[in-house]
N, C-alpha and C positions, 0 to 999 in steps of 0.2 A: 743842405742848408734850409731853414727856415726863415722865409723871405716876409716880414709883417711889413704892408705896405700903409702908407698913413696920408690923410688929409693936415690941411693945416689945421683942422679945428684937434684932428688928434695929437699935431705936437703942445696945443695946449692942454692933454689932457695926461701930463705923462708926471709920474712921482716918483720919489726914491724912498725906500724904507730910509729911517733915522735914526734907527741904530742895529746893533746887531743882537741877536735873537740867540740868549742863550740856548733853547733846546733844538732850533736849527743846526746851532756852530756844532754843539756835543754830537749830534746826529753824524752830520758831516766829517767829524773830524773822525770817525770810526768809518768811513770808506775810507777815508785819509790812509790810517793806518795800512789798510792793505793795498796803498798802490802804489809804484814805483815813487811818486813824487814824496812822499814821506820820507827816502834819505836821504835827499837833495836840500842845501837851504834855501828857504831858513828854517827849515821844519824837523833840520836829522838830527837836532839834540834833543828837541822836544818830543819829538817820537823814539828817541833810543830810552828816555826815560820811563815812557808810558807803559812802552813794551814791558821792560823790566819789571816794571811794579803792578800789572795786571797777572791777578792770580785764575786759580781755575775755574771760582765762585761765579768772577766778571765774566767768563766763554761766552755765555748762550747770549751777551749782549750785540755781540758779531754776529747774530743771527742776521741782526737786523740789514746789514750791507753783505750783499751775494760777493764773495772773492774771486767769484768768476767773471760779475758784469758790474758792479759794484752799484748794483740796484739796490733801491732806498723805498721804505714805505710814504708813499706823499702825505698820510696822514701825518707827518712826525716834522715837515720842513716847510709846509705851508706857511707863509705870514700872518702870525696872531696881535703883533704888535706887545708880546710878553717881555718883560723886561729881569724876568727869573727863568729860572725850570719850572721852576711848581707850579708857576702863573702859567706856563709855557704849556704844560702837563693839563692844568685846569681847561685850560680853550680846548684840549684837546678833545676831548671829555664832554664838552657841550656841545660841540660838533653836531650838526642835525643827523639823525640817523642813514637819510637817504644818501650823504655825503660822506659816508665814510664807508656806505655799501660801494659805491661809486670808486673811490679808494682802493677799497681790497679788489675788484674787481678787475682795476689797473696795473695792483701790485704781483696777480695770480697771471696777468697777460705776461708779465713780466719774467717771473718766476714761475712756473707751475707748479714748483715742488717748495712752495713758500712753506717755511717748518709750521707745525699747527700751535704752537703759540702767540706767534706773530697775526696768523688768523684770528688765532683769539683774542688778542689789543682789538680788531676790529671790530667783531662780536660783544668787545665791552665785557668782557666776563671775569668776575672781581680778582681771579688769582691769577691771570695772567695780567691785568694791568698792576695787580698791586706788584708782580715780580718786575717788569717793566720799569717801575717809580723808583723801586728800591737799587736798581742795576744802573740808571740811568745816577740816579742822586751820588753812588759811591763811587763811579767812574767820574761823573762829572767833576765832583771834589779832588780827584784824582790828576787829572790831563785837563779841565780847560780851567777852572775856577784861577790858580796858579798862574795864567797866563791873560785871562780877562782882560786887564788894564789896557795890556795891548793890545787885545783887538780889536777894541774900542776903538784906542787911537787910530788902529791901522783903518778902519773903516771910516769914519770921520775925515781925517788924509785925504782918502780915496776920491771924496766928493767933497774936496776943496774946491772950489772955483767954478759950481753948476752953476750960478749964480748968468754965466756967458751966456745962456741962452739954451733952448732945446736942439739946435742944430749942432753947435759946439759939443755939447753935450755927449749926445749921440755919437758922433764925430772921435771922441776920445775913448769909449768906454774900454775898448778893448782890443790889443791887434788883430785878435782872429776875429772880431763884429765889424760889419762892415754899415757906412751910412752915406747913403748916395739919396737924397731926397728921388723920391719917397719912399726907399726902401732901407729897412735895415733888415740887414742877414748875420741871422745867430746858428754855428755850430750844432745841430740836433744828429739823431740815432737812427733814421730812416736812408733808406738807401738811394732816395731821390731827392730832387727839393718841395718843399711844399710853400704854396704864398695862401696868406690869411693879411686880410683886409681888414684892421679893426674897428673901423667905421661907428668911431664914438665908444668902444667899449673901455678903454683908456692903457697903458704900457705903466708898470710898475717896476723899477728897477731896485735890487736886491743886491749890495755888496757884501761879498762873503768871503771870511776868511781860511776855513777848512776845507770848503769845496774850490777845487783848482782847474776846473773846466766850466768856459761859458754856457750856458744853458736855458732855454727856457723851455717856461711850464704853462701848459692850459688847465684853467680848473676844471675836472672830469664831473661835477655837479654841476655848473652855472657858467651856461655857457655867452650867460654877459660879461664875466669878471672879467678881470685886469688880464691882459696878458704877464706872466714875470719873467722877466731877463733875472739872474743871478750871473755878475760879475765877479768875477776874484777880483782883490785886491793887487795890484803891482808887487813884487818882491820887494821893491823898495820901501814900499808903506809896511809889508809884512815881517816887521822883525820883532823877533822873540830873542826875548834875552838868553848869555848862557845859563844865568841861574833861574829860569824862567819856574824850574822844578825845585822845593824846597834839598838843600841838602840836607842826609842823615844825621843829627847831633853825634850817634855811637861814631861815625865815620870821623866826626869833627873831633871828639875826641881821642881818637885815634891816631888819626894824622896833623892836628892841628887845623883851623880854620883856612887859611891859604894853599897851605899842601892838598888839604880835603876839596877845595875849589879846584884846582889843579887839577886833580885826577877825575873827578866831576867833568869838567871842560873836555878830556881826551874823549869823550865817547864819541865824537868828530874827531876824525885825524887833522893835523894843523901843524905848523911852523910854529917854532919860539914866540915871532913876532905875533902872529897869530893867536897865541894862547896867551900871548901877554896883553894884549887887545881883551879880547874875550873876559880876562878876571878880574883887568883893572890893576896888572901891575906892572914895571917895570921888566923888560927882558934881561935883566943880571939876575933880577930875582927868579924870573921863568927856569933860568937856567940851572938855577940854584936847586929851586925844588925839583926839576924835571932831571936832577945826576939821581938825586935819593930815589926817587921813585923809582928810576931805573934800575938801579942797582940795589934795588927791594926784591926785582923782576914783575913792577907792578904795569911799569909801560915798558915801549922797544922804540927804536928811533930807527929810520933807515932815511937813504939820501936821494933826494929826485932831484938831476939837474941842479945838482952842486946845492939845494935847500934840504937842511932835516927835514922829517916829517915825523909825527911822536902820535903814537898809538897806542892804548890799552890791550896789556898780555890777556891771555885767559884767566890768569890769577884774579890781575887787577880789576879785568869784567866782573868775575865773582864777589872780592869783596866789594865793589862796588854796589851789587846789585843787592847781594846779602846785609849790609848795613842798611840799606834802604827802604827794602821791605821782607823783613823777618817771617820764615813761617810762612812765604806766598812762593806760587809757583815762577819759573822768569822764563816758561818754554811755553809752547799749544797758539800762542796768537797767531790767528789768519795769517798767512802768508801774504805779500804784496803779492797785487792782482797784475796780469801782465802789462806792458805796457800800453796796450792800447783800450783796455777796460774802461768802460761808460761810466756815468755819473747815471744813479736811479731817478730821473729825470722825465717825462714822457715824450720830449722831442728830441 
């Protein structure tokens, strides 16, 4: 654990980002995909679709998260206070130079075998950032832009009620954070604990929707800065809708708009009840559409403790995946990293 011990002048010195940072979320949300928490909700329909519609174009953007330790470049998650990508991208880009040698230097501790593109965002070298812009912009538009709204809200949620005070605060962030004046203990990567006394340099807190592990980070240039905790969000605050991903029109004209929602919805396995929830309709109607799909051989139903359970055949993955994104590949994405794989984090 990382033990930061505080005076009282440093619980007045403590702030929360204000909103969420699109080219942090996009960043994060691509270790997302390779680790186990991506088919668990609330994230296994949002990730069953991204999978599907990331072609082979988008691979080398998984460079950036290791599926081994799901190490992350800190040049790319720092808080710029951007409220786009491009603006996100821009801050990035003005970085003083010493601080992003700092950066790679951290990111190479980490990885040694960091692919030499990723070196090269560091280095600043126009064809590796320009490929960078361009993979980050069509993935983004891809997996988070579709879902934004909400993790807006989910973040906002999160930090209802600071208003209590800096102990309360503390107090709630997270059940693996612990806050015992004067000490809070946040979850790090070391095999011991370490305590840092921040003695005025001030505690920045970070709600984050894609990264699922508490964590915090020292800045490896300035070593007065903020310390940052990055928080997840509660599962409660974190929901994504079922249709969080546009449906295919070719699909909608194929199966009709509610059937076409239906068969969208299975890429989660679920109960009638469940998938009548999920699309917003009545379970007679669930039931209705879910005999025809069946007996398409587009889903399969099987029985747990006397409940259906309705799942996507192989076919039905296909068209599925096929009306969706024509022409791209729907196999090669990173594997989920094992269960116990780190966040690219440096504590």
């Amino acid at each position: 654990m990382l033990r930061l011990h505080f005076t009282a002048a440093d619980l007045r010195r403590i702030r929360r980002a204000t909103h969420p940072e699109p080219l942090m979320e996009t960043v994060f949300s691509l270790q997302l995909l390779q680790q186990p928490q991506a088919y668990s909700e609330p994230f296994a329909h949002w990730s069953a679709n991204v999978r599907a519609a990331v072609g082979r174009r988008d691979m080398p953007l998984f460079d950036l998260a290791s599926p081994e330790d799901g190490a992350l470049p800190e040049l790319l998650m720092a808080p710029t206070g951007a409220t786009s990508l491009s603006d996100g991208l821009a801050a990035v880009q003005s970085l003083p130079a010493a601080r992003v040698v700092s950066d790679l230097a951290s990111a190479r501790t980490m990885r040694p075998a960091l692919p030499q593109w990723v070196v090269d965002i560091h280095h600043r070298r126009p064809e590796a950032t320009g490929r960078l812009s361009r993979l980050l912009d069509t993935y983004h538009r891809l997996a988070i832009a579709p879902t934004w709204q909400y993790v807006e809200r989910a973040v906002q949620a999160a930090f209802d009620g600071t208003a209590a005070g800096p102990g309360a605060v503390l107090s709630g962030l997270h059940p693996s954070i612990g806050w015992e004046f004067p000490i809070l203990t946040v979850p790090c990567h070391i095999p011991h604990d370490v305590d840092l006394h921040l003695e005025g340099r001030g505690l920045l807190l970070v709600p984050t929707f894609f990264l699922r592990t508490p964590t915090a980070r020292l800045d490896n240039y300035d070593e007065q800065a903020p310390v940052e905790v990055y928080v997840p969000v509660q599962h409660d605050h974190a929901v994504l809708p079922a249709d969080g991903t546009r449906i295919d029109p070719g699909l909608t004209r194929l199966l009709g708009r509610t059937r076409a929602a239906v068969l969208a919805a299975l890429t989660v396995v679920c109960s009638t009840t469940e998938l009548a929830t999920r699309v917003d309709i009545s379970a007679a109607t669930a039931s209705h559409h879910l005999n025809a799909l069946r007996a398409g051989g587009l889903i399969t139903t099987t029985r747990e403790h006397g409940r259906a359970r309705h799942s996507l055949t192989h076919l039905g993955r296909r068209l599925l995946h096929a009306t969706r994104t024509p022409g791209r590949a729907t196999a090669g994405l990173p594997s989920a990293a094992p269960a116990g794989a780190r966040p690219g984090l440096q504590l």
